[in-house]
C-alpha angles and dihedrals in degrees: 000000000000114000108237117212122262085247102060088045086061095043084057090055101048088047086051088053089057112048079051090065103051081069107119111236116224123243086020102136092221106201122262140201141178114287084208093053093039088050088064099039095057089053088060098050095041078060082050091048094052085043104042093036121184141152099303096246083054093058099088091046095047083050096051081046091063095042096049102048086049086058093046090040103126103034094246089128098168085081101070102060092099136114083237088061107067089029095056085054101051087044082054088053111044083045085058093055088241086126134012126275122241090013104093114077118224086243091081091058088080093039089058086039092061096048090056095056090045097058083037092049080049089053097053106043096040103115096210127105104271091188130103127007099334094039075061105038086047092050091048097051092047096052090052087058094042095052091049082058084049093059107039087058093056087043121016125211101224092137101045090039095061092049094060093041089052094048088044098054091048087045089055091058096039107046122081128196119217112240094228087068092062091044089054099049088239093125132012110222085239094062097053091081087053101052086044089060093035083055099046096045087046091051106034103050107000095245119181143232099278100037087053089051097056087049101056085041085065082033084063105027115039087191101062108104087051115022130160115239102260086056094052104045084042085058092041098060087056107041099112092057087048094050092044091045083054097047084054090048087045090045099041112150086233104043101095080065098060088039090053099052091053099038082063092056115030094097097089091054093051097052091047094055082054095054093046087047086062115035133062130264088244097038092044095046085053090047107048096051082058110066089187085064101029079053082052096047092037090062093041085056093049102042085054098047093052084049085060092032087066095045091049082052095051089046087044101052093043090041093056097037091052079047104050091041087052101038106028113012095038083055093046098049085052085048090050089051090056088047105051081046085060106043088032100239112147119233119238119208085223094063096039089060078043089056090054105036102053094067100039093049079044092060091045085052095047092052093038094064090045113134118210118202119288132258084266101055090077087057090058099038085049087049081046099041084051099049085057103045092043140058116259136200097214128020130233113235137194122198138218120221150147128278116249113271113263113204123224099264097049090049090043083051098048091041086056090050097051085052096050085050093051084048102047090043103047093038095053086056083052089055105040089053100045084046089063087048092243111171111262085248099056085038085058094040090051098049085055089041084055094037095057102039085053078061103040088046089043089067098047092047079060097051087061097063093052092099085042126111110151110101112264120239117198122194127218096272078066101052091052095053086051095059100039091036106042093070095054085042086055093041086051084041092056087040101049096044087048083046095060085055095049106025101149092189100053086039081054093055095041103047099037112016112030101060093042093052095037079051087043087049097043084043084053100050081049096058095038079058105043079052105055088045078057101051090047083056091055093053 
């Protein structure tokens, strides 16, 4: 019988723990709404989703995001100190299908509660200047934080908690740093620990900014999801230098080094939360001492992750393409059709269909040519999955280092090249659109069309590697895309990421469509209640 680590003992109880804890508690009023109203609701929010599109885990937060900036719209935030306030959210929520009716109990309502006075009780007590771009910029970033507490209060990530903290504790004995970082200044020993954490939330489950954030501030402050007032006044009047201490640590020049290592191997862990998600405390205790049966149950876990890997590709790629054609693509043909009335070029229908065509056969093509992991790549997870389960008697080890040193000239060189390549490429889109006689403003439309589903596929294509382990070879096909391809990805990178600040269409919805209709829906719940008062009289 094989000896399993101390860390995976500890990863079983806190699985344990949380299956415990699914368990429903007798006598608990769990909150209801109308399944009409709801119904509506969730329609509402499914157009949202095509519009607003995310990774798919992002999409309730991003909804209790935009919840929450409508309630605080207007900065008067003494008015949201009241028991109405946390309920009418969750109602929201729950209306929305984010989370399940008639499964929260009311109870939550005051926890919620108490994290919204909490971030409100930040806002107004925080000394700094909260006007112009940075007031802003401050208050947004707060209100992110404060809606992955949210969440995590309505549904806690015990689960996915334990797994980070379980491939984080085996990173931090596994990563070395080179000595020549820390004589260079590149990297303090403090921080190590930090990037390390950044890096496994970032691979494992493709966590974001703010919930990254939230999670270094309990990283920091134990204290955080229940301080005393002096705490938390104390933490108030120096938010802004917390959040900006956080931003350094997320933008650290090093920090893609530590992603990519374990990016490269956060597979087994995946695979073996899966595993612990599906079996049994007992069963699992017997199997894992077995690596014949842990193996077994390794592959079972795999084969059925790269199923619903394919599926997340095929959602991905039809969620950001219907994006990008509402959001993006539907904007710029109306901004073609401004531009050919001011140059005085006519639209032709032809060319129009062409206009929406081109990117969307693009992205087929794109998913189409995506390439999942080999045959070989299940051996080495298994090998993988095996060195973390059981003891060892050496460790295996990754380090980080710098890159060689590159002189002028050979950076001078490499950075002409990246610019011939943005030249040639761009300019044989230029050509083959002027060849079939398109109009300069549908030329200029599609190179930006192009530009932003490379991004968008690129991503994707991305996605498809993350089960991977095995090194990547790229031939030399490869090499020259890179260097013809990489300039129009970087163009749709810096467009898409401008897009999501000005983004007419999602500021439309927001300011003019979303609180009538939250204020329709709630009107409508009402009235299916006063009804059905109204019926139970008549009986």
């Amino acid at each position: 019988m094989q000896e399993i680590t101390q860390f995976t003992k500890d990863l079983i109880k806190k699985y344990a723990n949380w299956q415990q804890s699914l368990k429903p508690h007798g006598g608990e009023t769990t909150i209801h709404v109308d399944e009409v109203a709801s119904k509506i609701a969730a329609f509402y929010e499914q157009i949202r989703t095509i519009i607003d599109w995310k990774e798919e885990h992002l999409m309730r937060r991003a909804a209790i995001i935009r919840k929450l900036k409508r309630k605080f719209l207007d900065f008067e935030i003494n008015n949201f100190t009241n028991h109405e306030s946390a309920e009418s959210l969750i109602l929201e929520l729950i209306r929305g299908g984010f989370f399940p009716n008639n499964k929260i109990v009311e109870s939550k309502i005051g926890e919620v509660q108490k994290v919204i006075d909490k971030y409100v009780f930040i806002l107004k007590n925080n000394p700094e200047n909260k006007q112009g771009k940075a007031g802003l910029q401050f208050y947004t970033r707060l209100l992110e934080i404060a809606a992955c507490e949210i969440e995590e209060t309505l549904a806690p990530s015990l689960k996915e908690m334990a797994l980070i903290e379980y491939m984080f504790s085996q990173m931090q004995q596994k990563i070395k740093v080179s000595e020549n970082i820390y004589e260079k200044g590149l990297l303090k020993r403090e921080e190590v620990d930090t990037q390390i954490y950044i890096a496994v939330q970032e691979s494992l489950f493709k966590l974001d900014e703010p919930i990254i954030s939230y999670n270094l501030i309990k990283y920091t402050y134990p204290y955080w999801n229940n301080p005393t007032e002096d705490e938390l006044l104390k933490v108030s009047q120096n938010m802004h230098s917390i959040l900006h201490s956080i931003e350094a640590q997320l933008a650290h020049p090093l920090g893609r080094k530590f992603y990519s290592i374990c990016e490269k191997h956060d597979t087994p862990y995946l695979l073996l939360g899966d595993i612990l998600f599906k079996e049994t405390p007992d069963r699992l205790n017997v199997a894992i001492h077995d690596p014949a049966q842990l193996e077994a149950l390794v592959k079972e876990a795999y084969i059925k992750r790269l199923a619903d890997l394919k599926d997340k590709i095929k959602r991905a790629a039809v969620y950001s393409t219907t994006s990008i054609f509402i959001t993006k693509i539907l904007s710029l043909v109306i901004l073609e059709w401004i531009l050919a009335f001011l140059i005085g070029d006519k639209l032709n229908a032809i060319f129009l269909v062409a206009d929406i065509l081109i990117p969307t056969l693009l992205m087929a093509f794109l998913v189409a040519t995506v390439r999942l992991p080999s045959k070989k790549n299940l051996s080495l997870v298994i090998l993988e999955t095996m060195k973390i389960v059981y003891q060892k008697e050496k460790m295996d080890t990754y380090e980080v280092k710098l890159a060689r040193q590159r002189s002028v000239i050979t950076r001078a060189t490499l950075s002409f090249i990246y610019l011939l390549g943005a030249c040639v490429s761009f300019g044989a889109l230029f050509w083959i659109f002027e060849y079939f006689r398109f109009p300069i403003a549908s030329i200029a439309i599609n190179i930006l069309f192009i530009a932003l589903i490379l991004f968008a596929g690129t991503a994707v294509r991305t996605r498809s590697r993350e089960l991977s382990i095995e090194e990547e070879h790229e031939g030399f096909l490869e090499f020259i895309s890179d260097i013809l391809f990489l300039p129009l990805t970087g163009v749709g990178r810096w467009l898409s990421n401008t897009w999501r600040q000005y983004n007419a269409i999602t500021a439309f919805l927001n300011a003019l469509i979303d609180m009538p209709f939250s204020t329709f829906v709630e009107f409508l719940e009402r009235w299916r209640y006063f009804i059905k008062d109204k019926k139970e009289e008549m009986r």
